[in-house]
C-alpha atoms as one frame of an Amber mdcrd trajectory, in Angstrom:
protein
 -87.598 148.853 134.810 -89.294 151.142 137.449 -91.414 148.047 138.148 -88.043
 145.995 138.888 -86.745 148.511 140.860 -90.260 148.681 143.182 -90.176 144.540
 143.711 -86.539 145.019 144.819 -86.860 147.407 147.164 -90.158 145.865 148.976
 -88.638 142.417 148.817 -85.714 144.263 150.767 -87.942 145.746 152.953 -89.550
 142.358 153.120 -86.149 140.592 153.960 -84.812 143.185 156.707 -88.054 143.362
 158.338 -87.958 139.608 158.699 -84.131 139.813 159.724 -84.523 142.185 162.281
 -87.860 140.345 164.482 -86.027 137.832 164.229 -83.720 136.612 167.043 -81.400
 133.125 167.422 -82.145 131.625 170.716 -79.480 130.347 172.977 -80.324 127.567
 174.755 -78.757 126.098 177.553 -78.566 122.720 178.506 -77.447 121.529 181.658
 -75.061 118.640 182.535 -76.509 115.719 184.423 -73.895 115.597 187.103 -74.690
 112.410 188.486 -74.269 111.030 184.429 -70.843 113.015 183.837 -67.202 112.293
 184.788 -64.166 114.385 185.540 -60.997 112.489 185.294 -57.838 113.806 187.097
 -54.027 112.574 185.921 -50.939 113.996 187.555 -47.264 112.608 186.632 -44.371
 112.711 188.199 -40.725 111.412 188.081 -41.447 107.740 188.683 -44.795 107.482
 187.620 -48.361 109.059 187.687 -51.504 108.842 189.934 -54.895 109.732 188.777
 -58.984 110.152 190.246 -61.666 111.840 189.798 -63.366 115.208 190.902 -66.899
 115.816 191.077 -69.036 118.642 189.109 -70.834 120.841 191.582 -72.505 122.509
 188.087 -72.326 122.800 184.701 -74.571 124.003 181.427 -73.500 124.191 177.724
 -75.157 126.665 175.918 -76.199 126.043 171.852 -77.548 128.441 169.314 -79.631
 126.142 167.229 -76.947 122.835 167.145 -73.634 125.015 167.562 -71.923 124.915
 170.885 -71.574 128.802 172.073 -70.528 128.875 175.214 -70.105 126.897 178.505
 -69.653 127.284 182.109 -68.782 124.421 185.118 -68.065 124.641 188.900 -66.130
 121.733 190.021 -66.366 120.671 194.256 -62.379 120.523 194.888 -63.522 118.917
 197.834 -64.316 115.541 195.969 -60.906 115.246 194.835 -59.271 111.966 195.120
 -56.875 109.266 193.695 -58.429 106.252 192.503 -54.587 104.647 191.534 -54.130
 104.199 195.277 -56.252 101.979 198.257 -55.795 101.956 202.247 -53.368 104.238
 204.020 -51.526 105.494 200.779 -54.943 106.245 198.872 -55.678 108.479 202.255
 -52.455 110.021 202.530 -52.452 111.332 199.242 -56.090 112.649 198.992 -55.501
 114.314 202.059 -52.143 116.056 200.741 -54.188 117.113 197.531 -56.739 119.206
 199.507 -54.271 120.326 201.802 -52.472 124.126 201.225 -49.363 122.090 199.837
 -51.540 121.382 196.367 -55.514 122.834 196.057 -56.164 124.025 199.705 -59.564
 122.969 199.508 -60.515 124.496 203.188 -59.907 127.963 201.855 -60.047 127.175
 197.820 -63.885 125.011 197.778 -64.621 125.661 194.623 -63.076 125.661 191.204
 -64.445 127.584 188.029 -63.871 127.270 184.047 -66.091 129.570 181.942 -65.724
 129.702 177.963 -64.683 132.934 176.753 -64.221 132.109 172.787 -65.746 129.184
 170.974 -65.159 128.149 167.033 -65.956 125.644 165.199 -63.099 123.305 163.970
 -64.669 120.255 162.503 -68.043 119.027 162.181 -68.349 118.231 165.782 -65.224
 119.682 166.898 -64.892 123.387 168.798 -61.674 125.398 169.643 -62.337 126.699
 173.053 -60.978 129.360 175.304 -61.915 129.751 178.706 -60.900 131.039 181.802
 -60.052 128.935 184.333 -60.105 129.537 187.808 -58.480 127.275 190.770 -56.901
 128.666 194.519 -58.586 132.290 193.579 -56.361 132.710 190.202 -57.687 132.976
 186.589 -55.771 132.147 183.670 -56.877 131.490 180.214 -56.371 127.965 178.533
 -57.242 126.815 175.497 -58.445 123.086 174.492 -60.796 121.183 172.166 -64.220
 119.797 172.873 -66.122 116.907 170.527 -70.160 116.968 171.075 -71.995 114.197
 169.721 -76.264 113.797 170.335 -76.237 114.859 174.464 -72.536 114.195 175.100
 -69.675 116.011 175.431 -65.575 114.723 175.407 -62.496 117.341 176.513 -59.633
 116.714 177.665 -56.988 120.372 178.557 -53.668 120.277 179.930 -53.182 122.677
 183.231 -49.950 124.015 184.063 -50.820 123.551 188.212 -48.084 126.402 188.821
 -50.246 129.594 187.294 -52.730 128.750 190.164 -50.153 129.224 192.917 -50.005
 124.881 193.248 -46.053 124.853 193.789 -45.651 121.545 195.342 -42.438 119.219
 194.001 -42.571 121.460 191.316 -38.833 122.397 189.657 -40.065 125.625 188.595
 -39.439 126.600 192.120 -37.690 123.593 193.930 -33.944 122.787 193.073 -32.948
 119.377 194.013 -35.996 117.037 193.578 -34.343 114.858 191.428 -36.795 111.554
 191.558 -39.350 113.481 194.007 -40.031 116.351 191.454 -43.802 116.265 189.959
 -44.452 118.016 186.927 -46.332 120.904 186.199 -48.399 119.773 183.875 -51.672
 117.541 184.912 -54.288 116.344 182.808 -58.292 117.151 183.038 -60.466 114.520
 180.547 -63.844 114.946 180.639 -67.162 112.934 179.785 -70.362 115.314 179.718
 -74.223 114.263 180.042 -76.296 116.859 179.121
């Protein structure tokens, strides 16, 4: 029995000494930029318009095969409609980077940084970030796939938390077919 007891205890001491020298790595991986895609949708009362918007940076970051954590910078100045050519294609980028929606002049850069990640499926994580646009934070909450070196999300932003107020009845009365909603879409397609 007393010899029992001795093999437990140095296999314990065995185990924790092993346990506590060792360390998981996180590793992050950066996107490829020029391989990755941003889409943009934004709907109104009589229809939609959507473009994209460029990644200034981005990096996932693993420990071992699980997704832990992420961070991106997105260039607001890149934004653009891709719906639209000619004069109305120009008249609408410009009104997007102008103070009316993401006052890109004063506003450059946008931020989303994962805050909370879980596991939902085999490939699947429930993530929490905050996201920052116009100098405001606010938490949102979406799911990302990732399969080999790619990544798929797609979030819904309510444009109003960030001070974007444009055609927007949350604030406007009387918009009737001119109203846009608060809502736009983000879907994204990650190289890493």
């Amino acid at each position: 029995m007393k010899k029992l007891i001795k093999n437990l205890a140095a296999v314990a001491i065995v185990a924790f000494a092993t346990f506590s020298f060792t360390t998981i790595v996180k590793e992050k991986k950066e996107i490829k930029i020029d391989e990755s895609k941003v889409v943009w949708k934004g709907y109104k009362v009589t229809g939609s318009h959507e473009g994209t918007i460029a990644l200034e940076s981005g990096s996932l970051s693993f420990e071992g095969d699980k997704l832990v954590g992420g961070e991106f910078v997105i260039d607001m100045t890149t934004i653009n409609s891709t719906d639209l050519q000619g004069e109305y294609k120009d008249k609408l980028d410009g009104h997007l980077k102008s103070d009316d929606f993401f006052g890109v002049t004063k506003h450059p850069k946008a931020s989303l940084v994962f805050t909370k990640v879980k596991a939902s499926g085999k490939n699947a994580y429930e993530v929490t970030g905050d996201l920052t646009i116009k100098g405001k934070t606010h938490p949102v909450s979406f799911v990302i796939s990732i399969y080999g070196n790619k990544a798929t999300t797609s979030l819904k932003v309510d444009r109003t938390k960030y001070d974007v107020r444009y055609g927007s009845t949350s604030f406007f009365d009387g918009l009737k077919d001119k109203a846009i909603y608060d809502e736009f879409d983000l879907v994204a397609d990650l190289q890493f």
